[in-house]
C-alpha positions in Angstrom: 80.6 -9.9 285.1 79.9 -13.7 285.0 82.7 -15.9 284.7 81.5 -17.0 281.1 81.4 -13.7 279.5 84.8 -13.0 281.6 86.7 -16.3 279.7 84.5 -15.6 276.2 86.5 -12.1 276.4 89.7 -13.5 277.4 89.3 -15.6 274.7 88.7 -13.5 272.7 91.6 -11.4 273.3 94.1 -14.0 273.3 92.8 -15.0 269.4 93.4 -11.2 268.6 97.0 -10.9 270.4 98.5 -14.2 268.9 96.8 -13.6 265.5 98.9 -10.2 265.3 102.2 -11.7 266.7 101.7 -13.9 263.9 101.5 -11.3 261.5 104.2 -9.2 263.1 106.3 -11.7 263.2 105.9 -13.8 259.9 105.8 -16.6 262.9 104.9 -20.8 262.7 102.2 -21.9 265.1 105.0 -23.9 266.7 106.7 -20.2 267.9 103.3 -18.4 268.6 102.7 -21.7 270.7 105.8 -21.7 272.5 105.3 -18.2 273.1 102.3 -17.8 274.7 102.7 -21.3 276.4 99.6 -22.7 274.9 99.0 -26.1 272.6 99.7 -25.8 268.7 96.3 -27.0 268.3 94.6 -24.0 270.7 96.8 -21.4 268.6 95.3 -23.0 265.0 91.8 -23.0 266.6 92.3 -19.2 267.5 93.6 -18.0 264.3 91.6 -20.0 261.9 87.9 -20.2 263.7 87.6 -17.7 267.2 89.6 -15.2 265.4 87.0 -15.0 262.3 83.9 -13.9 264.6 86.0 -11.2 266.6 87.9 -9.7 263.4 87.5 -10.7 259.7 90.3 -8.7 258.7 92.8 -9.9 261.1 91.7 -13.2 260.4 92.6 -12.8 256.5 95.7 -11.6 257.0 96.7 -14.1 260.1 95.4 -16.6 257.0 97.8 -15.2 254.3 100.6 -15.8 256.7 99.6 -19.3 257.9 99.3 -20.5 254.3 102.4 -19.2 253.3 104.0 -21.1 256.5 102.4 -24.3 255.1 103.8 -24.1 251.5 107.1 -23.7 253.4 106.8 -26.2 255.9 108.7 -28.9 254.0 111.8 -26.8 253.0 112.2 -26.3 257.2 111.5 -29.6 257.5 114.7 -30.8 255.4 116.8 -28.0 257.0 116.4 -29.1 260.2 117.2 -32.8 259.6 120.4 -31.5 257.5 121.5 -29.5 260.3 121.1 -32.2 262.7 122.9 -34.9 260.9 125.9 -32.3 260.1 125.9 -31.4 264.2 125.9 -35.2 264.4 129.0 -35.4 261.7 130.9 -32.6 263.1 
């Protein structure tokens, strides 16, 4: 096996596996990231491009998941600057 067709797999693979944390998980990019130990950005590429050629269907429902995660990002947003100023009061 060539090294190419060994990291195309790999790849591969790692799209599938974070895409279905994801899902498990109802998790951000920002936690998939942390968890794997990989950029934010290498996570969104994975789930919104690699992940379509490999799995359609995965890559829907990875899709519902990350939409619903951007509609919400400005409600964790404000949550986490409340809790930081009342830490900060308190």
């Amino acid at each position: 096996m060539s090294v190419g067709i060994f990291l195309k797999s790999y790849i591969e693979e790692r799209a599938i596996e974070i895409a279905q944390y994801i899902i498990d998980y109802n998790a951000t990019v920002r936690q998939a990231a942390k968890k794997f130990r990989i950029s934010k950005s290498t996570v969104h590429k994975d789930c919104t491009e690699r992940i379509r050629t490999v799995n359609p269907g995965l890559a829907a429902e990875v899709r519902k998941v990350l939409d619903v995660n951007k509609q919400e990002r400005h409600i964790r947003g404000g949550m986490a600057t409340r809790e930081k100023y009342l830490q900060m009061k308190g």
